[in-house]
N, C-alpha and C positions, 0 to 999 in steps of 0.2 A: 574496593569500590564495586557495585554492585553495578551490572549494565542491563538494559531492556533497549526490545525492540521496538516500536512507537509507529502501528500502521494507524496514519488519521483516513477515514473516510474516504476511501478508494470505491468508487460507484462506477457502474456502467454510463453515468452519464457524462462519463469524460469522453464517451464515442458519439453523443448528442450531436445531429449538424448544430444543433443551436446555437452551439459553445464556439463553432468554427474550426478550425486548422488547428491541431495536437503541436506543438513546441516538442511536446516529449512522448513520443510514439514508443521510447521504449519503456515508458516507467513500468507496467505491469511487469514485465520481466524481468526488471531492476529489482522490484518488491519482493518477487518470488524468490531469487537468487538469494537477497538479503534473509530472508523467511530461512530456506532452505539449511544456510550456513546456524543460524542462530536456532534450529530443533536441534541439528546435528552437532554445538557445544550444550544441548540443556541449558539454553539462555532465556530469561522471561521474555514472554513476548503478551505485547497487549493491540486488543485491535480495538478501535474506537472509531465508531459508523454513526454518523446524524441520517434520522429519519423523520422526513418529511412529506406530504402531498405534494 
């Protein structure tokens, strides 16, 4: 079985006041951690970023 890492659209505008109060203050550093582990087995990793106005 083949495994990938799956970053969806991680924007700066999860720090927006607009958005209100973070639930998860730590995901960037969750993401990285994850990221981190999966270069370091040569695991695919895909990132998938929506762009918009």
């Amino acid at each position: 079985m083949k495994r990938a890492l799956l970053i969806i659209d991680v924007q700066k505008t999860f720090a927006h006041p607009q958005w209100g109060k973070r639930n998860n203050p730590d995901a960037e550093e969750n993401i990285k951690q994850l990221l981190d582990e999966c270069r370091e087995k040569d695991e695919e990793i895909i990132f998938i970023t929506h762009v918009s106005k």
